[in-house]
C-alpha positions in Angstrom: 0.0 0.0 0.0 1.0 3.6 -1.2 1.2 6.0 1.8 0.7 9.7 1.7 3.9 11.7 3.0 1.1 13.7 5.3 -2.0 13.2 6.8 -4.6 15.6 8.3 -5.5 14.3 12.1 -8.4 16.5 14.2 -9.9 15.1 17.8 -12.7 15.9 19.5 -11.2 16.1 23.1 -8.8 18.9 21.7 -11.0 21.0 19.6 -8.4 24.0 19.2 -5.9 21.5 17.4 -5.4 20.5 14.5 -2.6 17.5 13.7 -0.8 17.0 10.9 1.2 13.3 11.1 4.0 12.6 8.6 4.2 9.3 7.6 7.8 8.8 6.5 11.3 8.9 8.2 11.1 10.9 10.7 7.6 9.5 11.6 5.6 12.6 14.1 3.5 14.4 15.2 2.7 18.2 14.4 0.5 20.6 16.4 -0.4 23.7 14.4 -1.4 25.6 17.1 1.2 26.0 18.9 4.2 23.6 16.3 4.8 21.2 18.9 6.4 18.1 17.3 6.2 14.4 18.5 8.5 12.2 17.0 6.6 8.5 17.1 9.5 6.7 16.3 13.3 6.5 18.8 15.5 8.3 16.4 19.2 7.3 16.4 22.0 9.9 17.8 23.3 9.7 14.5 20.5 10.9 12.6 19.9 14.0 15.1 21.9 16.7 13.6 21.3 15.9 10.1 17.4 16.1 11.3 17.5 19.8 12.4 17.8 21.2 8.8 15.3 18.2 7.4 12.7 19.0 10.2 12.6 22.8 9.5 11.7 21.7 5.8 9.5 19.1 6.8 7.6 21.7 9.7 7.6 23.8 6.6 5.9 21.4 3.8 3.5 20.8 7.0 2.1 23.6 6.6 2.1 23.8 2.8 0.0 20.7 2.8 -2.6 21.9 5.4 -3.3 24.6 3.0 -3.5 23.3 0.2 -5.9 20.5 2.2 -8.4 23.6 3.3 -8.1 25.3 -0.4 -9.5 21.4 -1.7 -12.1 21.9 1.4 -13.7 25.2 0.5 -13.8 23.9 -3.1 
């Protein structure tokens, strides 16, 4: 089965939030509210400092995707 990089995630019991999960490595957990990040997945000491500059691009294409998701919405 063919994954999308990003999903759009909303809950009930935290109606202020809005969630956007990537599915690829790093697999986590993105808050929009506030850009808190959860990584789902142990990442290796090795892989932190390359991740820095990745995650700022990733955080980024976050958010490109949740707008493009409400543009498709309102459509």
């Amino acid at each position: 089965m063919d994954l999308p990089k990003f999903v759009l995630a909303d809950n009930t019991d935290f109606p202020e939030d809005i969630f956007i999960i990537h599915l690829d490595y790093p697999r986590f957990l993105i808050n929009l509210k506030d850009d808190e990040v959860e990584f789902l997945e142990e990442i290796e000491e090795e892989d932190e400092k390359d991740l820095e500059t990745e995650m700022e691009k990733l955080i980024e294409l976050a958010g490109i995707f949740y707008d493009r998701e409400m543009e498709r919405y309102e459509e």
